[in-house]
Backbone of each chain as ProteinMPNN parsed JSONL, in Angstrom:
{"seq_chain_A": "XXXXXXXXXXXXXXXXXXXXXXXXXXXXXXXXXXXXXXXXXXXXXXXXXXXXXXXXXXXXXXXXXXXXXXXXXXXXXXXXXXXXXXXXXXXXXXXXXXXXXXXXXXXXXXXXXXXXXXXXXXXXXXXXXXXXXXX", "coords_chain_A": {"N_chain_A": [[-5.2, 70.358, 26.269], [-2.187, 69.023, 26.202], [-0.667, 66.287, 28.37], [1.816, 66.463, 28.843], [2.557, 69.504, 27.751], [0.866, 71.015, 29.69], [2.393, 69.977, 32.083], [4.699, 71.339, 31.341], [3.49, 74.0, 31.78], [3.047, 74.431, 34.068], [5.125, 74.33, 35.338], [6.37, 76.41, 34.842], [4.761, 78.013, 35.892], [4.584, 77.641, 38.199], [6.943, 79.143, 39.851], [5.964, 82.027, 39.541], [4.899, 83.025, 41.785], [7.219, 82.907, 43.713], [8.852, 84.524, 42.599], [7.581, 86.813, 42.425], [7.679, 87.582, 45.368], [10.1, 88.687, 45.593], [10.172, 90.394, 43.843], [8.376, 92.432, 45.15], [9.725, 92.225, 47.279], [11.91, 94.019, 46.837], [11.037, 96.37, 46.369], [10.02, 97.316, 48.252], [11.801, 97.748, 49.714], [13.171, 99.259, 48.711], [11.573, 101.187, 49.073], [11.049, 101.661, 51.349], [14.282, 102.835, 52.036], [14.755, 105.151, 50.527], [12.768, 107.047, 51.832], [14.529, 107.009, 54.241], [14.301, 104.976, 56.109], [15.615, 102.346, 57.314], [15.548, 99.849, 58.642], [12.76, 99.53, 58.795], [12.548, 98.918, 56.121], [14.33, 96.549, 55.946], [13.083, 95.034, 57.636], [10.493, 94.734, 56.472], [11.272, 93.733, 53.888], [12.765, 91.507, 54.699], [10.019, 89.998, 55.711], [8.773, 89.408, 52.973], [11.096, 88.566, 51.441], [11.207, 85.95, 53.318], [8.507, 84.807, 53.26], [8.101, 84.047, 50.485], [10.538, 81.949, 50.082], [9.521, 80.111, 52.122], [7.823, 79.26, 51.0], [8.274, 78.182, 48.706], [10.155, 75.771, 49.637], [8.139, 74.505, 51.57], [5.909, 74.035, 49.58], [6.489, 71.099, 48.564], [5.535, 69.811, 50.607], [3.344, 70.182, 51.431], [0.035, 70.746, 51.162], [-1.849, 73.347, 51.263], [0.739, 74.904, 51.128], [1.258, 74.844, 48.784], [-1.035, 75.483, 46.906], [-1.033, 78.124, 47.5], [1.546, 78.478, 46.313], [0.908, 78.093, 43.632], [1.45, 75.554, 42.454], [1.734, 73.331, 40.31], [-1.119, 72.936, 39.918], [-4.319, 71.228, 40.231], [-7.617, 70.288, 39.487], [-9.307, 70.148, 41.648], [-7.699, 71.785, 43.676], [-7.826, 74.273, 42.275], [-10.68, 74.344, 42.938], [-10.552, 74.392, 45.851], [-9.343, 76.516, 46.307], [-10.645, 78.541, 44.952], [-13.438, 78.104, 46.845], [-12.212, 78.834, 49.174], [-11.084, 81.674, 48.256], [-13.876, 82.829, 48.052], [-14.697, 82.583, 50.748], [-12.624, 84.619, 51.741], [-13.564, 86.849, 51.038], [-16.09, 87.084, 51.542], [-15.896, 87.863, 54.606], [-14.117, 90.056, 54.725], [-16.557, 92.005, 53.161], [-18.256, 92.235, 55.024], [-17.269, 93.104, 57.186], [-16.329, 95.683, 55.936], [-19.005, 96.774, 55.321], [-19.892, 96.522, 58.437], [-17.495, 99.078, 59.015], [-18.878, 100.528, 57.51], [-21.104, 101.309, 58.173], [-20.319, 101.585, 61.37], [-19.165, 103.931, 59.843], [-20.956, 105.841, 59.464], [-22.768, 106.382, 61.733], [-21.036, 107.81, 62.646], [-21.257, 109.856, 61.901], [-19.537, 110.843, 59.568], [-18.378, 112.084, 56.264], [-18.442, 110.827, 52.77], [-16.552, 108.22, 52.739], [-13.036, 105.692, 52.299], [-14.709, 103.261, 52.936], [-17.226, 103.223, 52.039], [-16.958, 103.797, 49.318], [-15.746, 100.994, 49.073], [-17.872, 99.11, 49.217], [-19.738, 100.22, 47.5], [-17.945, 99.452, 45.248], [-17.474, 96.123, 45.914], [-20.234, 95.725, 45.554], [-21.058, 96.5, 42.918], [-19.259, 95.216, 41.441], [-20.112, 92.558, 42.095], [-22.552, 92.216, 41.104], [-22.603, 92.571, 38.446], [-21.034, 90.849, 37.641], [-22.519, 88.711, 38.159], [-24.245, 89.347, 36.141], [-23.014, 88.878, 34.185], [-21.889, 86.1, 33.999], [-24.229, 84.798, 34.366], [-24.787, 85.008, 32.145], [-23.18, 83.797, 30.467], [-22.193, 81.026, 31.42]], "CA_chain_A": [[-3.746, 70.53, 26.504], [-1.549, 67.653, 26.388], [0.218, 65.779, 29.69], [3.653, 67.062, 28.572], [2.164, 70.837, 27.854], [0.342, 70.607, 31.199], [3.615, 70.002, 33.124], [5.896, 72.753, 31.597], [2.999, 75.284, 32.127], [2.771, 74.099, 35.435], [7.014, 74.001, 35.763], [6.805, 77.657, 34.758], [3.836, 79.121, 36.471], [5.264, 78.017, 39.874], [7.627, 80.176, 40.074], [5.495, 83.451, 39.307], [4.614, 83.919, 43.103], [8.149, 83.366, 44.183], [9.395, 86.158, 41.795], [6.763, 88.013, 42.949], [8.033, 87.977, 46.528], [11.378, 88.862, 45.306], [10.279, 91.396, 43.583], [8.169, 92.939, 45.957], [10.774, 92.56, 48.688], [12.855, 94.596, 46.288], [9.959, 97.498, 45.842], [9.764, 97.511, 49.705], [13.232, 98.18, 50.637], [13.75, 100.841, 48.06], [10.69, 102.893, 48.847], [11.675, 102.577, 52.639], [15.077, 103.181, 52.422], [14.075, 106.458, 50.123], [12.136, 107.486, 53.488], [15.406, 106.993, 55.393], [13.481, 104.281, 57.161], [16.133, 101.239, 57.295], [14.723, 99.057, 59.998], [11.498, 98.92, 58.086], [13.24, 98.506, 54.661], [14.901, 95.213, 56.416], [12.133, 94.11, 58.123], [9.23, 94.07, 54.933], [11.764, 92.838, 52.403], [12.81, 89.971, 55.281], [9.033, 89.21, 55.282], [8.937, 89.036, 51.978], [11.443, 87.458, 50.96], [10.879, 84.807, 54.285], [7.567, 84.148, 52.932], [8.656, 83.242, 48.971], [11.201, 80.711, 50.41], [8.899, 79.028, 52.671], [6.538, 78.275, 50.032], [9.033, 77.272, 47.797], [10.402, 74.741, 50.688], [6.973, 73.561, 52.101], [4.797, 73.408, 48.442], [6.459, 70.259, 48.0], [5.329, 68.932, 51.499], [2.26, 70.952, 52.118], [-0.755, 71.36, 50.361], [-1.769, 74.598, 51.463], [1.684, 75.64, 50.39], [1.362, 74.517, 47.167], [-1.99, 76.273, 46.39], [-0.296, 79.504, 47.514], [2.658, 78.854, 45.395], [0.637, 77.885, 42.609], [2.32, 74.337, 42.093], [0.973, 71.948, 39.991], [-2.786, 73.279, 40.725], [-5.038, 70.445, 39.255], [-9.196, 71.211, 39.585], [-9.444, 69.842, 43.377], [-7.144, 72.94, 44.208], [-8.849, 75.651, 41.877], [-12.121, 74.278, 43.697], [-10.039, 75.085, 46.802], [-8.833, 78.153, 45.982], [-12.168, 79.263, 45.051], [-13.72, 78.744, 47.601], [-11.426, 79.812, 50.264], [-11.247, 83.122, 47.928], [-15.211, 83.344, 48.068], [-14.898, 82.938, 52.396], [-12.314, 85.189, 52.784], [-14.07, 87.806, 50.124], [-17.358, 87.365, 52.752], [-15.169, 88.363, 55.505], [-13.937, 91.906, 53.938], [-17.535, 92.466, 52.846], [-18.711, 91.715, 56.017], [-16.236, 94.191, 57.937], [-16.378, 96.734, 54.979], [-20.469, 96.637, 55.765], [-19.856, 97.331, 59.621], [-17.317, 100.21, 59.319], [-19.781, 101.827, 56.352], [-22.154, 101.447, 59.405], [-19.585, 102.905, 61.777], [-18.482, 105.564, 59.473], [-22.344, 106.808, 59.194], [-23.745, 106.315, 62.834], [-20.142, 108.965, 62.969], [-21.827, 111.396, 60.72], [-18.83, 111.248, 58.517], [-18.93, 111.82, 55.13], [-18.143, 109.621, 52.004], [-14.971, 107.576, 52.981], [-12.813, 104.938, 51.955], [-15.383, 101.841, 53.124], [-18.177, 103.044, 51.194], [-16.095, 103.23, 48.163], [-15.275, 99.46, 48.881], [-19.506, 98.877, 49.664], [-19.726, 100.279, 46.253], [-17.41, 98.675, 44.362], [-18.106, 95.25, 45.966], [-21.777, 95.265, 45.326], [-21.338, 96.456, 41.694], [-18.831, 94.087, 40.66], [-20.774, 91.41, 42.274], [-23.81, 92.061, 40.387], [-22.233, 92.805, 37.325], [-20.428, 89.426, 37.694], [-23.389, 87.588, 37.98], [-25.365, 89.254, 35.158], [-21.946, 88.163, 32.939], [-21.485, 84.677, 34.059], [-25.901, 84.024, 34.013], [-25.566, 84.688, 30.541], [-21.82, 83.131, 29.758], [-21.849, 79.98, 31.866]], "C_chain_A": [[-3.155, 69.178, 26.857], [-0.726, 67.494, 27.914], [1.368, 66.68, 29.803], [3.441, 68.557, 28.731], [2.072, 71.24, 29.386], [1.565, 70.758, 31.887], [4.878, 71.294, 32.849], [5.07, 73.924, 31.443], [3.213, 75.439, 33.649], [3.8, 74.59, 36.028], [6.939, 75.553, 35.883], [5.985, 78.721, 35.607], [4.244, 79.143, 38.156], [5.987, 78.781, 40.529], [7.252, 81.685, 40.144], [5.226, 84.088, 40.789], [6.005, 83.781, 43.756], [9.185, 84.482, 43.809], [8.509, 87.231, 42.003], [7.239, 88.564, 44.04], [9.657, 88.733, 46.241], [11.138, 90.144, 44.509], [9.337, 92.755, 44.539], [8.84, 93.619, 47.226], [11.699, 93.967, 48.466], [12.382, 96.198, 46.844], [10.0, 98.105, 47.653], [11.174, 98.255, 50.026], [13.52, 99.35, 49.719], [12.896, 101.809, 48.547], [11.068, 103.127, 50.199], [12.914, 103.127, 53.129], [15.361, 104.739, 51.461], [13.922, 107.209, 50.913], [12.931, 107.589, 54.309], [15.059, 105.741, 56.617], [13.894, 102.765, 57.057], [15.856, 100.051, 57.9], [13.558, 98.813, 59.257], [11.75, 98.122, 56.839], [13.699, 96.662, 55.114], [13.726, 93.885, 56.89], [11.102, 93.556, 57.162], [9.819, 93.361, 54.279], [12.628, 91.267, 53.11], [11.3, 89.3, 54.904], [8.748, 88.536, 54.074], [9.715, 87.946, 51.412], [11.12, 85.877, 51.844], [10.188, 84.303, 53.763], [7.45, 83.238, 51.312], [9.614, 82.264, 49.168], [10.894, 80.059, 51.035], [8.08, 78.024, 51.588], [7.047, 77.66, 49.021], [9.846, 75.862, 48.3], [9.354, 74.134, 50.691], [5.913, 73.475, 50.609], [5.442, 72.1, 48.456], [6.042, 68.815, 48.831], [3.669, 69.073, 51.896], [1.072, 71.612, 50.74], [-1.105, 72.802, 49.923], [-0.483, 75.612, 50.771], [2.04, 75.462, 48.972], [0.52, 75.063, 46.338], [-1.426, 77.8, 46.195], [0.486, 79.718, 46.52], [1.999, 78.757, 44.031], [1.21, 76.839, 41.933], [1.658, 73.76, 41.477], [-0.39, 71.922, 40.429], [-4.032, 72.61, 39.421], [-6.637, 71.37, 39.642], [-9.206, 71.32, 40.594], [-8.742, 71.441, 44.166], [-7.474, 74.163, 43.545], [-10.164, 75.471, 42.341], [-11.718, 74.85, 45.151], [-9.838, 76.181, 47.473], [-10.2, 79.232, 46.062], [-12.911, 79.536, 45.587], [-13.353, 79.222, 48.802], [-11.046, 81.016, 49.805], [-12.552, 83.608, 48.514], [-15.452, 83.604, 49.456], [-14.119, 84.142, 52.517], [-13.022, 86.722, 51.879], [-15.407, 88.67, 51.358], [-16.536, 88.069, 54.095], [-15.096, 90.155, 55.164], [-15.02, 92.187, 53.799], [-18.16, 92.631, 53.991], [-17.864, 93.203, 57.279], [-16.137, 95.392, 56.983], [-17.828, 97.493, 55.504], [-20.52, 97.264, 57.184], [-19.252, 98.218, 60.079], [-17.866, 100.905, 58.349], [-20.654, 102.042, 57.795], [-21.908, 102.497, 60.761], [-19.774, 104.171, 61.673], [-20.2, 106.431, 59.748], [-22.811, 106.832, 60.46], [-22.325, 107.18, 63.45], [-20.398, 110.032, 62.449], [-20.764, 111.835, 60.035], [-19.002, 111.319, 57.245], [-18.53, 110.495, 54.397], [-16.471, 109.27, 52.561], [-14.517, 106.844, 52.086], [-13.883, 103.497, 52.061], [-16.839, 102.082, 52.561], [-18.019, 102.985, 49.574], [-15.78, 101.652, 47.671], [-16.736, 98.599, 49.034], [-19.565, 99.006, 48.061], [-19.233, 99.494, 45.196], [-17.58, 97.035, 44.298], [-19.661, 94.844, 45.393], [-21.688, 95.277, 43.962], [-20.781, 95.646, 40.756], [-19.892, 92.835, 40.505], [-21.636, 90.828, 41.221], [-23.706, 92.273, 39.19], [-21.39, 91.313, 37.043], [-21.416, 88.528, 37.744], [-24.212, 88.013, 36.64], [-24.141, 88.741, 33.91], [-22.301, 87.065, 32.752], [-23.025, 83.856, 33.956], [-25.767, 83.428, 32.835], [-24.262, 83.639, 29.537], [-22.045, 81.43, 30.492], [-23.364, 79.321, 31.837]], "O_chain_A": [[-3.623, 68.396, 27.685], [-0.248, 68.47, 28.493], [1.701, 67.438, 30.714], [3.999, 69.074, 29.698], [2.98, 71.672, 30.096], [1.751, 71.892, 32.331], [5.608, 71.903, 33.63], [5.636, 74.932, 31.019], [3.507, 76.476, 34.245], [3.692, 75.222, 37.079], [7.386, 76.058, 36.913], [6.329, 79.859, 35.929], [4.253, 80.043, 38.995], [5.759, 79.114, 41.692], [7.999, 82.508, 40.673], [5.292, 85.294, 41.029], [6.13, 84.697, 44.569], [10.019, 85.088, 44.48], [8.749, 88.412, 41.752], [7.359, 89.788, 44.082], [10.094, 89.39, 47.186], [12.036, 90.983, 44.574], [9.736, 93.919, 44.505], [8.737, 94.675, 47.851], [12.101, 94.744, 49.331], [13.07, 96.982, 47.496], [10.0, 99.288, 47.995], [11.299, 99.335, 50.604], [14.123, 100.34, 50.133], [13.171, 103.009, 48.554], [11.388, 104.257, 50.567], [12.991, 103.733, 54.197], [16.307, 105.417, 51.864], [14.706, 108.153, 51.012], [12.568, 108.18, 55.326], [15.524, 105.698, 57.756], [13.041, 101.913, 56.806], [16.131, 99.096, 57.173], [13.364, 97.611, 59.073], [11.314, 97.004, 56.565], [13.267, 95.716, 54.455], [13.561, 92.682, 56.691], [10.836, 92.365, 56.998], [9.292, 92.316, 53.895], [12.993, 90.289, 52.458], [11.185, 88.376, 54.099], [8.509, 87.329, 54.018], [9.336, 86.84, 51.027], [10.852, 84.845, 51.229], [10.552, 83.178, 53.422], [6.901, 82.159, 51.087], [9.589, 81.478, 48.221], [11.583, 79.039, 51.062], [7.845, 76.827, 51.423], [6.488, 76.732, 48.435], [10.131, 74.982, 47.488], [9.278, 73.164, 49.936], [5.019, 72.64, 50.743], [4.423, 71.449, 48.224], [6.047, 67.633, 48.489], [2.977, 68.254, 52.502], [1.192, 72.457, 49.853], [-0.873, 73.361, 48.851], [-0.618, 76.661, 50.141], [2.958, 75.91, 48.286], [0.862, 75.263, 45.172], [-1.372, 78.467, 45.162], [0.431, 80.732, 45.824], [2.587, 79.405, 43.165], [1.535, 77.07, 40.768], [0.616, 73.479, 42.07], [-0.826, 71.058, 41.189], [-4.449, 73.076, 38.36], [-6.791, 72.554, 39.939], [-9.13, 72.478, 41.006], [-9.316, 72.036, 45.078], [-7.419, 75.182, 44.235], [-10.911, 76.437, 42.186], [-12.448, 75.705, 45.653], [-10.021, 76.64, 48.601], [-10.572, 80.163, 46.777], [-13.451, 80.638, 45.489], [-14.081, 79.967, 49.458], [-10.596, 81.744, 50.69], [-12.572, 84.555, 49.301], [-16.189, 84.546, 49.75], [-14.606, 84.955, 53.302], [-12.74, 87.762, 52.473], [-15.624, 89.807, 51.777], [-17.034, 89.164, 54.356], [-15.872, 91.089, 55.365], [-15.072, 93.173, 54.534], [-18.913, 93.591, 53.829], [-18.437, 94.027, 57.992], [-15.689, 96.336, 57.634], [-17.799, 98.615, 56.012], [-21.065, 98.361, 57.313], [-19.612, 98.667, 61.167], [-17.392, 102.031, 58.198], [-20.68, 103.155, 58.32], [-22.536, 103.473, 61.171], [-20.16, 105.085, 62.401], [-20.317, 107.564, 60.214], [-23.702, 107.679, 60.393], [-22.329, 107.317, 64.674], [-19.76, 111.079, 62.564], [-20.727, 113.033, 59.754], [-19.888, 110.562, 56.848], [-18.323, 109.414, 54.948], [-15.519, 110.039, 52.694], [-15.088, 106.891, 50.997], [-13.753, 102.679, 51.15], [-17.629, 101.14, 52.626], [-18.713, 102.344, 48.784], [-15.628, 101.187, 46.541], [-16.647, 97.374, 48.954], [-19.451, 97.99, 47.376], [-19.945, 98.939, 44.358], [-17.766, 96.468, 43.222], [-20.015, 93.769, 44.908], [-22.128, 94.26, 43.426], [-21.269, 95.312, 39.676], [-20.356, 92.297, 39.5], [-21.652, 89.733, 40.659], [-24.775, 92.201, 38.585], [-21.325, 90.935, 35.873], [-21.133, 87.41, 37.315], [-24.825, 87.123, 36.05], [-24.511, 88.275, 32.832], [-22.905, 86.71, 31.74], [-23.134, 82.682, 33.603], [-26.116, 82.339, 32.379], [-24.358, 83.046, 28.462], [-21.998, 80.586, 29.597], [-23.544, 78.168, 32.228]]}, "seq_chain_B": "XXXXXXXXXXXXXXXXXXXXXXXXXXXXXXXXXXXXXXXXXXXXXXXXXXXXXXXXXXXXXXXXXXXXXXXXX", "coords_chain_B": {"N_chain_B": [[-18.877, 60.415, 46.901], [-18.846, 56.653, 46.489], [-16.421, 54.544, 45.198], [-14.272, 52.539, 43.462], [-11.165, 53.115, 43.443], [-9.14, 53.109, 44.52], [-9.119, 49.983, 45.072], [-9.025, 49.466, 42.165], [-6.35, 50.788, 41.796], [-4.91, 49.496, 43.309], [-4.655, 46.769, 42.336], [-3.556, 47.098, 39.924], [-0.542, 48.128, 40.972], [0.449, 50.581, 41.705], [1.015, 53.808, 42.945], [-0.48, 56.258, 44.779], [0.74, 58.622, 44.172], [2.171, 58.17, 41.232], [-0.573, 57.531, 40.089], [-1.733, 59.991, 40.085], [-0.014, 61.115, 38.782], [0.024, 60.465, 36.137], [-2.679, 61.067, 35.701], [-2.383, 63.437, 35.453], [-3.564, 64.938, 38.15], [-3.056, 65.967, 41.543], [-1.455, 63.846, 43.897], [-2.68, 64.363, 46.286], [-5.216, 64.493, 45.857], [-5.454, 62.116, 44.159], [-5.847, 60.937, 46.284], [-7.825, 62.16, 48.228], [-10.031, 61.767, 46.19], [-9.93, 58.894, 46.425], [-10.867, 58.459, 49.514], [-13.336, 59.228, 49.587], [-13.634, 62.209, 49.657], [-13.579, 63.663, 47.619], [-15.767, 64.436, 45.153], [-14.531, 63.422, 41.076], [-14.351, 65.78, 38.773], [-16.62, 65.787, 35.505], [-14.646, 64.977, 32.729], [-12.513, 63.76, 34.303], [-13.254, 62.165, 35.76], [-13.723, 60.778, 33.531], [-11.812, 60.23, 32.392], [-10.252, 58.588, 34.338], [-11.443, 56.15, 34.253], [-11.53, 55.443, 32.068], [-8.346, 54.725, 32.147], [-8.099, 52.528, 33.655], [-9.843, 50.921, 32.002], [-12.323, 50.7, 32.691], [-15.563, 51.445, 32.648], [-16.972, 54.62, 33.524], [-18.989, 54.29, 35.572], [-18.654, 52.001, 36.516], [-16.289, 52.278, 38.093], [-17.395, 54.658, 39.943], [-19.828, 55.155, 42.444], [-23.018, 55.951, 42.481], [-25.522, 55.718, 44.264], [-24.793, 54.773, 46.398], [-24.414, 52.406, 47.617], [-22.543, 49.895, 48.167], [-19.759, 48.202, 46.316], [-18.217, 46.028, 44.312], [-15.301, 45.642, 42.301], [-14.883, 43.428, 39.862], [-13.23, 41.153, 38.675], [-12.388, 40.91, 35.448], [-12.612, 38.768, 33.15]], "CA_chain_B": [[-19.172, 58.704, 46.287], [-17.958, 55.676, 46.606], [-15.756, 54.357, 44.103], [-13.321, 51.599, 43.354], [-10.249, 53.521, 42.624], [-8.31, 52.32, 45.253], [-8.796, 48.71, 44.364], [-8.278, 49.447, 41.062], [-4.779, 50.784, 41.884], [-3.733, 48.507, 43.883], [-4.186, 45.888, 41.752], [-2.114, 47.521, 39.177], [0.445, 48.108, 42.298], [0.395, 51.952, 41.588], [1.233, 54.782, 44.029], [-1.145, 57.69, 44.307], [1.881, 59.694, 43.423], [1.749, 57.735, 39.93], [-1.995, 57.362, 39.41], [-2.117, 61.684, 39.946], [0.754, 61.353, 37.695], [-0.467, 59.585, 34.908], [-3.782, 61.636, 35.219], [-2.33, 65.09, 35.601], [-3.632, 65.548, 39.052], [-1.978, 65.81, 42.287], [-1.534, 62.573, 44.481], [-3.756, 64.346, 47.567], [-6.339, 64.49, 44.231], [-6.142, 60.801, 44.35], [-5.998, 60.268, 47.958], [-9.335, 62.62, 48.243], [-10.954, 60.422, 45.727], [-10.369, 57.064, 47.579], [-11.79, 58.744, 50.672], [-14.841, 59.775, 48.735], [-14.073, 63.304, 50.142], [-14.024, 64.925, 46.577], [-15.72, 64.086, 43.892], [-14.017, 64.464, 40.082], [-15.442, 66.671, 37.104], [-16.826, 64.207, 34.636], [-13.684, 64.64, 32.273], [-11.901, 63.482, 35.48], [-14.072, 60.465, 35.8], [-14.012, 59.558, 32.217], [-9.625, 59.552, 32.092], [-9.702, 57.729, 35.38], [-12.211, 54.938, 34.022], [-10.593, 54.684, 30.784], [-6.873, 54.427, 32.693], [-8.25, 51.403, 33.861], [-10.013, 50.051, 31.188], [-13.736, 50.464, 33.01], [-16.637, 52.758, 32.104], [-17.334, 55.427, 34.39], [-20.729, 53.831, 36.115], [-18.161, 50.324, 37.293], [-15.503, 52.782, 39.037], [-17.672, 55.002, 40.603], [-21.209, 54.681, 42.461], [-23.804, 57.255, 43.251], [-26.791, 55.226, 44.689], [-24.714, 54.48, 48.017], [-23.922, 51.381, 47.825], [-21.004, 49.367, 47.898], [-19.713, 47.786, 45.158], [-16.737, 45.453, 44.769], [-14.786, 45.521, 40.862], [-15.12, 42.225, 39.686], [-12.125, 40.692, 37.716], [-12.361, 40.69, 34.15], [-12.352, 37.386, 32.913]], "C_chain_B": [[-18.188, 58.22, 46.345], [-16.967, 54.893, 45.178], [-14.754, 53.148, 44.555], [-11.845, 51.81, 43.012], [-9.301, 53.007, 43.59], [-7.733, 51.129, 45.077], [-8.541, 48.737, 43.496], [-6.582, 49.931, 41.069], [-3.811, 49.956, 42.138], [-3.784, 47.567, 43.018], [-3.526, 46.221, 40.266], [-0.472, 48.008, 40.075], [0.864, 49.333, 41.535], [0.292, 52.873, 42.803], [-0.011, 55.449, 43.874], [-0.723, 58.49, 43.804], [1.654, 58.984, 41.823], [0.253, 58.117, 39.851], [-2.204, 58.73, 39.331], [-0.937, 61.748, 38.653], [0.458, 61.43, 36.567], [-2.041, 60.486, 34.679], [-3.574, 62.853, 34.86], [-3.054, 65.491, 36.837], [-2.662, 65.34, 40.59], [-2.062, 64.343, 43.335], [-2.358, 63.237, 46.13], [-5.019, 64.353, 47.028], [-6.626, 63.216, 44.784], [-6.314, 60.256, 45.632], [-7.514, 60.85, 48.257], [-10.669, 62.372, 47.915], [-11.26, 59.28, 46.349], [-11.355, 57.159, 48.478], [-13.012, 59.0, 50.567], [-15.179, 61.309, 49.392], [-13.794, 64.263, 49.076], [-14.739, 63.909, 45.492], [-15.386, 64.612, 42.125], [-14.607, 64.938, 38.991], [-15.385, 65.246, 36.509], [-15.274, 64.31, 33.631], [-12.855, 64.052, 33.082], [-12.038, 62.242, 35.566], [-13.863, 59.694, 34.992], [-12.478, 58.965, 32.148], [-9.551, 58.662, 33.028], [-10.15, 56.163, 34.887], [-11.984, 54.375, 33.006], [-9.161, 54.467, 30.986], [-7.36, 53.106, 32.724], [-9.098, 50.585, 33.237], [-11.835, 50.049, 32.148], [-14.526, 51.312, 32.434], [-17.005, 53.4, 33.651], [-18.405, 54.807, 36.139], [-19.901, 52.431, 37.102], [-17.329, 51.13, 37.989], [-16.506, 53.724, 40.146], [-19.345, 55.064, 41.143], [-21.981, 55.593, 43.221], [-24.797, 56.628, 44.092], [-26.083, 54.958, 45.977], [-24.63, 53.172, 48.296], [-22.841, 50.91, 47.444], [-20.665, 48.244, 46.961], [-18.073, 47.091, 44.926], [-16.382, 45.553, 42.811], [-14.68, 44.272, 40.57], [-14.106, 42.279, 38.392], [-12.374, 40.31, 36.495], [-12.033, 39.524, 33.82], [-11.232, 37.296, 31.765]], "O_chain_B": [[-17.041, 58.665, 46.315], [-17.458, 55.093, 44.067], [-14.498, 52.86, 45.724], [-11.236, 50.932, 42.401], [-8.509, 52.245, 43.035], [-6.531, 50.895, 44.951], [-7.561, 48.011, 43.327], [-5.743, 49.384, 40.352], [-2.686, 49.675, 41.724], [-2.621, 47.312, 42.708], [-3.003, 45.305, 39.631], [0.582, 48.14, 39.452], [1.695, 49.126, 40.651], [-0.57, 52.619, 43.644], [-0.648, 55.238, 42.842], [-1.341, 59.216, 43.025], [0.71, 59.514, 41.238], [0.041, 59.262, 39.454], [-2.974, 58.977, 38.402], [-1.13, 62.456, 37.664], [0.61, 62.468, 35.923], [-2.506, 60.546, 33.541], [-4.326, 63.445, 34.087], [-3.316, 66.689, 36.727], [-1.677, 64.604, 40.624], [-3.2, 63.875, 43.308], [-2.539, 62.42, 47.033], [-5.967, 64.207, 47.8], [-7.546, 62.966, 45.563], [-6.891, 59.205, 45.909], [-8.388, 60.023, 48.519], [-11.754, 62.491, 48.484], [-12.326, 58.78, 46.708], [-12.372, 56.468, 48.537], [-13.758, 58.98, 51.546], [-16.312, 61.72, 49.64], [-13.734, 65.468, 49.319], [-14.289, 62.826, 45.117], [-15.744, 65.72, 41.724], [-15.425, 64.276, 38.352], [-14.736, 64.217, 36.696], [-14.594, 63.348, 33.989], [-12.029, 63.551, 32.32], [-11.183, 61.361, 35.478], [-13.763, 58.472, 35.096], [-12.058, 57.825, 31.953], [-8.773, 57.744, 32.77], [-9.437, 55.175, 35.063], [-12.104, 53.169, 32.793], [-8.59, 53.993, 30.003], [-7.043, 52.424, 31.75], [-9.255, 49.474, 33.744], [-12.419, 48.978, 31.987], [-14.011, 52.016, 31.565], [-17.25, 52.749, 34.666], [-18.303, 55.028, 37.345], [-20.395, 51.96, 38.126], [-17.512, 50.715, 39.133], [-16.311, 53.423, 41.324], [-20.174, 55.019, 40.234], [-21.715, 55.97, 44.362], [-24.917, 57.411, 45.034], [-26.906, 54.89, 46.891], [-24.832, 52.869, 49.472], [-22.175, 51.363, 46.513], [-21.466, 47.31, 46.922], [-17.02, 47.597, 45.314], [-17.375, 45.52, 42.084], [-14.065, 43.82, 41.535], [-14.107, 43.07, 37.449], [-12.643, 39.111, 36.426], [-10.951, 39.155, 34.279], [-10.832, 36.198, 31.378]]}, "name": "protein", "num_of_chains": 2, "seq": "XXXXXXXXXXXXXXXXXXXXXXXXXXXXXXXXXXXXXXXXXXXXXXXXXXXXXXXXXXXXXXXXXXXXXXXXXXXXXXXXXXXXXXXXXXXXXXXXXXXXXXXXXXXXXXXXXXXXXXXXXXXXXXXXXXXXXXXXXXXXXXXXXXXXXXXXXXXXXXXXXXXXXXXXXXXXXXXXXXXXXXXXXXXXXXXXXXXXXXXXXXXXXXXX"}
């Protein structure tokens, strides 16, 4: 991909997480003001939107906010990304793992966190027998 | 690793903001490099070493030693 290419993918992809928040914010305030539940409606689609205009402010000061926004994300920041996905992935697995443990030393049945035990492990391992044979 | 990219900038009197420019990466890219706290994919290596007219092996140095760029005659 050429320099020039490169920069108006770049120009255009930045924007996809601040239209995200904007549209999210949107999704929020309709389903709670549906519910009658105005005060919430105000408050999510403030977060929302709050958080898509920070990052559109601070990406151009702030690394971190630039990964988020998806700015101009050379390798150094998909190495970033990656592995601060792969820590916070261990985390959830990790807390998924001790309320499956929970839920069973409660003698409950199948729940939601063995569902997510499940699905973690099988992606995993289905992700590595892909990428053995692809990469 | 250590590398010469620094000196090589400066003596083209180049920003980091330019030199990420000119490569397509971001200028904390090239600041990360200087510091030798990333090192870049070899396509990375090879654009940086052909920006400046070196081969890969004279900008950057794995064995741990230090290494000064010596002025092209």
């Amino acid at each position: 991909m050429s320099m020039a290419r490169r920069r108006d993918v770049n120009s255009a992809r930045k924007w996809v997480v601040p239209a995200t928040c904007v549209l999210a914010a949107g999704g929020f305030v309709a389903l709670f003001l549906v519910k009658g539940q105005v005060s919430s409606a105000i408050a999510t689609g403030g977060i929302m939107l709050g958080y898509g205009i920070v990052l559109v402010i601070l990406s151009r000061r702030n690394e971190v906010a630039s990964i988020l926004r998806n700015d101009a994300v050379d390798e150094r920041h998909a190495s970033i990304n990656l592995r601060a996905s792969a820590f916070a992935l261990r985390v959830i697995v990790l807390l998924a793992v001790v309320m499956f443990c929970v839920q069973l030393a409660a003698g409950r049945g199948f729940g939601p966190w063995e569902a997510v035990c499940v699905a973690g492990g099988t992606s995993y391992i289905a992700a590595l027998m892909v990428l053995s044979r692809r990469a | 690793m250590l590398n010469d990219v620094r000196e090589l900038r400066a003596g083209r009197e180049l920003s980091q903001q330019a030199l990420g420019g000119a490569l397509g990466v971001s200028r904390q890219t090239i600041n990360a490099i200087e510091q030798g706290r990333y090192d870049p994919s070899l396509p990375l290596a090879i654009r940086m070493a052909r920006f400046f007219g070196r081969t890969v092996e004279e900008v950057f140095h794995v064995d741990g030693a230090e290494a000064r760029c010596e002025q092209r005659a």
